[in-house]
C-alpha positions in Angstrom: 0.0 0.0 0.0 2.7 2.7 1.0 4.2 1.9 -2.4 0.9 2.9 -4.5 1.0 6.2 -2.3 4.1 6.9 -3.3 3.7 6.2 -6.6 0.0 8.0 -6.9 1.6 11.3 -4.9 4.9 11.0 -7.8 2.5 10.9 -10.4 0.1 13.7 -9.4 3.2 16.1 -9.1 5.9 14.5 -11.8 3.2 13.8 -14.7 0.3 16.8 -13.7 0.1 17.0 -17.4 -0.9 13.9 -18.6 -3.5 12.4 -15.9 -4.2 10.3 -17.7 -1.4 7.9 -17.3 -2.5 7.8 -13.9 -5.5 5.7 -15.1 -3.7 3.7 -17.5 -1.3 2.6 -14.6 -4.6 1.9 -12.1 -6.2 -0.3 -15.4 -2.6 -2.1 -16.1 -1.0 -3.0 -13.1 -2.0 -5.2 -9.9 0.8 -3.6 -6.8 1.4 -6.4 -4.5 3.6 -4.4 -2.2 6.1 -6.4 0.9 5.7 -9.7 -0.7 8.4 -11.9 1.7 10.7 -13.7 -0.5 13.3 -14.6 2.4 13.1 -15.0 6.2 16.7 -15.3 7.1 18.6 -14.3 10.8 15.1 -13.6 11.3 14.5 -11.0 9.2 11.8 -10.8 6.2 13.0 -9.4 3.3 10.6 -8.2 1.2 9.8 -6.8 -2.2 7.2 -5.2 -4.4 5.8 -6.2 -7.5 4.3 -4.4 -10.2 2.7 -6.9 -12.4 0.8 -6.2 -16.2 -2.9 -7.3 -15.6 -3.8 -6.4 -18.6 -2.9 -8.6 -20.7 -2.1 -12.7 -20.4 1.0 -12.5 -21.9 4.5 -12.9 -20.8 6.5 -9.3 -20.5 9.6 -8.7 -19.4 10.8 -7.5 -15.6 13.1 -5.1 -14.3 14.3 -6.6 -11.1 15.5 -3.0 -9.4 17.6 -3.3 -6.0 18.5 0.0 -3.8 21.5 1.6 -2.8 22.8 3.2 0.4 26.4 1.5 0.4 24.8 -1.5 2.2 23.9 0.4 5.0 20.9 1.9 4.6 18.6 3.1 1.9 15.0 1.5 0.8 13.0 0.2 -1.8 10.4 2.8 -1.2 12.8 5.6 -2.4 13.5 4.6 -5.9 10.4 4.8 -7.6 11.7 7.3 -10.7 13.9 4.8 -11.0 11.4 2.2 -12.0 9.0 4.2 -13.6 10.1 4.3 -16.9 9.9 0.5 -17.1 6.3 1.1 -16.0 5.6 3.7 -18.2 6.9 1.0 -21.2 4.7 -1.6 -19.9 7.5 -3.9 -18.4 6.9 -5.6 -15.0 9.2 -4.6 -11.9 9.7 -5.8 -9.1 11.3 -4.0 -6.3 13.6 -5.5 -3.9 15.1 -4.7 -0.6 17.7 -6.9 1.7 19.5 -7.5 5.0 21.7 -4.0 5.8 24.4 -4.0 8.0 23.0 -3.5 11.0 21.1 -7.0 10.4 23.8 -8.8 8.3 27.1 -8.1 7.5 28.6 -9.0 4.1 27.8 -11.2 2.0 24.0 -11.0 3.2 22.8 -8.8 1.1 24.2 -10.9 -2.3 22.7 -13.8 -0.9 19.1 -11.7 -0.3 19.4 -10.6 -4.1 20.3 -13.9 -5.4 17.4 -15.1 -3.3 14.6 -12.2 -4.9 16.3 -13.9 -8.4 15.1 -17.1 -7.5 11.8 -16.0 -6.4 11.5 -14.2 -9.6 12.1 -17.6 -11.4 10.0 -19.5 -9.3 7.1 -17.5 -9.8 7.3 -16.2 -13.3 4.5 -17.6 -14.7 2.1 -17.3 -12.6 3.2 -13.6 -12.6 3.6 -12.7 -16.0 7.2 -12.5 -16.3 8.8 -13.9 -19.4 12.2 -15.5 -17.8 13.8 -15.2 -20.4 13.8 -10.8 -20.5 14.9 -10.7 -16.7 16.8 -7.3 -16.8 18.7 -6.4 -13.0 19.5 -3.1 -12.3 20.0 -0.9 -9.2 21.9 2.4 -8.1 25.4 2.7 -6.1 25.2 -0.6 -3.5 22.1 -1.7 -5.8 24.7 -1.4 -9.1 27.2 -3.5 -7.2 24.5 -5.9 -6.1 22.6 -5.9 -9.3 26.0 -7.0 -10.8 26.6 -9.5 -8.2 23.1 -11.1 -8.9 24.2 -11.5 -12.9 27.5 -12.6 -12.5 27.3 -14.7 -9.7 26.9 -18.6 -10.9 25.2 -21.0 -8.4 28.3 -22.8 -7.8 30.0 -19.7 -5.6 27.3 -21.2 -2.9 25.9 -17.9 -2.2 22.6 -18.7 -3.3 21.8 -21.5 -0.4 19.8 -19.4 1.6 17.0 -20.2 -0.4 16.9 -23.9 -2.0 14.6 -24.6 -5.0 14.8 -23.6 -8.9 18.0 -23.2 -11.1 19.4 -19.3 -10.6 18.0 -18.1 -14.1 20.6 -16.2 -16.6 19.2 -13.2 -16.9 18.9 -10.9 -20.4 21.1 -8.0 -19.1 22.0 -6.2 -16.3 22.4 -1.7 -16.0 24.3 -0.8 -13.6 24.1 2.8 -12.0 27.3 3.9 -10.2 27.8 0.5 -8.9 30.8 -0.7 -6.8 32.9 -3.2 -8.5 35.8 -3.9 -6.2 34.7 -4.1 -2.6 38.2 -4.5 -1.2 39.4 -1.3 -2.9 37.0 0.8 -0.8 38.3 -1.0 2.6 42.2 0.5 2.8 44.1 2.9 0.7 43.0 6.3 -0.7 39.5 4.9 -2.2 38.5 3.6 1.2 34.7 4.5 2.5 33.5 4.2 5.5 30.0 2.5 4.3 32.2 -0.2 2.8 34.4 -0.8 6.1 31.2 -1.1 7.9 29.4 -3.6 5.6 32.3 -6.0 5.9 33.3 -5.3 9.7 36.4 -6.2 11.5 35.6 -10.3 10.2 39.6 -11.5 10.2 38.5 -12.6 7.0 37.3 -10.1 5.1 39.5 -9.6 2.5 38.8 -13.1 1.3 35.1 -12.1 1.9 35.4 -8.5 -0.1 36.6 -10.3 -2.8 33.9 -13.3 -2.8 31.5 -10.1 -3.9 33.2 -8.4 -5.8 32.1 -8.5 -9.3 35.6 -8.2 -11.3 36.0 -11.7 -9.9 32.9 -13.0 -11.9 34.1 -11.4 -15.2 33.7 -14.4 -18.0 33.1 -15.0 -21.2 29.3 -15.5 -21.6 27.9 -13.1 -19.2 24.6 -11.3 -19.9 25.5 -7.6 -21.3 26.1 -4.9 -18.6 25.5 -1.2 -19.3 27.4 0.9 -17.0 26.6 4.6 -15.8 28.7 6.9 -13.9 29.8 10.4 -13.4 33.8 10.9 -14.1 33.5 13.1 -11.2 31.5 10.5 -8.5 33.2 11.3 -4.7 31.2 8.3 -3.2 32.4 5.3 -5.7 35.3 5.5 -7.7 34.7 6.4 -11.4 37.4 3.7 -11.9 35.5 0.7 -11.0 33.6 0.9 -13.9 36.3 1.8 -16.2 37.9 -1.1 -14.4 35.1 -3.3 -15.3 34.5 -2.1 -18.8 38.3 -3.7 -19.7 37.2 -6.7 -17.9 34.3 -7.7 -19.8 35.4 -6.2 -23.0 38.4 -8.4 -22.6 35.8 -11.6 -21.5 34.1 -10.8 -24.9 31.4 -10.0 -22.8 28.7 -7.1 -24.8 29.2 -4.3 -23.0 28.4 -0.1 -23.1 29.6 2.4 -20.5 27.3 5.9 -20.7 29.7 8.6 -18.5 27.9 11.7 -17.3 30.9 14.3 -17.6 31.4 16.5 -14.2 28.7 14.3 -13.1 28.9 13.1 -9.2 27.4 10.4 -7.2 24.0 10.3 -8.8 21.1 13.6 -8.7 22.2 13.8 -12.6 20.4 16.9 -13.9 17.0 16.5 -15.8 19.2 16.4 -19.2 21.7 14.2 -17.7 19.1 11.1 -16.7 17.0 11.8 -20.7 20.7 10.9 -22.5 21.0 8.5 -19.5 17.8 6.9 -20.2 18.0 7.3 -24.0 21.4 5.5 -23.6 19.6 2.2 -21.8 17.1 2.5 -24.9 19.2 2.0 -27.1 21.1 -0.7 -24.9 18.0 -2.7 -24.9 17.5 -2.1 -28.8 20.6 -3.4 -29.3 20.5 -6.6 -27.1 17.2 -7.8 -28.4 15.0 -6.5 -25.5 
């Protein structure tokens, strides 16, 4: 429910001049909103799903996953990030996971791997065509959204949540996203929201690098679009220069969409219609 009051309070103020797609939403999509896909250290991690009701066929989903560097941040606070996808008549569903304070790394790849199983496991009966399963998400959700495409079932960090194959999904667009977690823990790049994710484990270099998504890079990965500002203080523009020569190197499809002078996110109104033309044209390109 709080997500359709978000969503019908964006609407009335973002898209005042054309009401009407405020119907069109209200006669194409059923909101099932803090659906738990995971109980786990006794938390419930929930999502949200938009699904098309309108129509019996199969569409594809955006599976979008928060930042906050792991430590906070929310699923309810991302909706213009999703709304495009709505506004193109994709599903989305909306996920959040354990934050430090609950679980220290890796929880929250394990959650996301988990919401990607769910996703599987109930695709049909959602109206999600498995094969268009598109992850995305923004700073700690662009490291995690990478995590949960990369990531094969054999690295064991799905076994939280038993039950259907981990699907390959179509592509992944990655927003800012963190691609080296041990690079933010010593050194001139290191962040206090990464030391705190990974605590004071004796470990946790071996643990940094178990999520990191430069260790996943290999040929026949789903294509990654990349988007960062050459001027980002929060995550290192480098990581996804870094990660661009990884996967171009893999063989892997791959584009990189810079926002010059651009900084962690809050790209001007210009800056996110090139951003989002850029993912167009991604898609276009990748058969989606």
């Amino acid at each position: 429910m709080k997500s359709i009051l978000l969503l019908t309070a964006f609407l009335g103020t973002a898209l005042a001049q054309s009401q009407d797609w405020v119907a069109t939403f209200g006669n194409r999509y059923a909101v099932q909103s803090n659906i738990t896909y995971l109980v786990a250290n006794q938390y419930e991690n929930k999502l949200d799903l938009y699904e098309r009701k309108d129509s019996p066929e199969l569409h594809p989903v955006l599976v979008f996953i928060h930042g906050g560097g792991w430590t906070g941040g929310t699923k309810d606070a991302v909706l213009n990030k999703i709304l495009p996808y709505l506004a193109a008549g994709w599903n989305v569903v909306n996920v959040e996971y354990r934050l430090a304070r609950v679980s220290q790394a890796p929880a929250a790849v394990e959650d996301c791997l988990c919401a990607l199983r769910w996703v599987a496991a109930n695709a049909r009966q959602h109206h999600i065509d498995a094969n268009k399963i598109v992850v995305s998400g923004d700073s700690a959700g662009g490291h995690l959204a990478l995590t949960t495409g990369m990531i094969p079932e054999s690295a064991g960090l799905d076994r939280e949540c038993p039950g259907v194959p981990l699907p390959k999904v179509a592509a992944i667009v990655d927003w800012y996203g963190i691609t080296d977690v041990n690079d933010l823990l010593d050194g001139p790049n290191r962040r206090a929201y990464a030391v705190q994710w990974l605590g004071s484990a004796p470990n946790r270099a071996e643990i940094a690098k178990r999520v990191s998504p430069l260790e996943y890079v290999r040929p026949g990965l789903p294509p990654v679009l990349m988007i960062h500002g050459d001027a980002d203080p929060t995550v290192p523009y480098e990581h996804s220069l870094r990660l661009k020569a990884a996967l171009t190197k893999a063989g892997v499809p791959n584009d990189m969409f810079t926002v010059p002078g651009g900084k962690h996110g809050n790209f001007s109104a210009d800056e996110n219609v090139k951003v989002y033309e850029a993912i167009k044209a991604f898609f276009w390109k990748n058969g989606l």
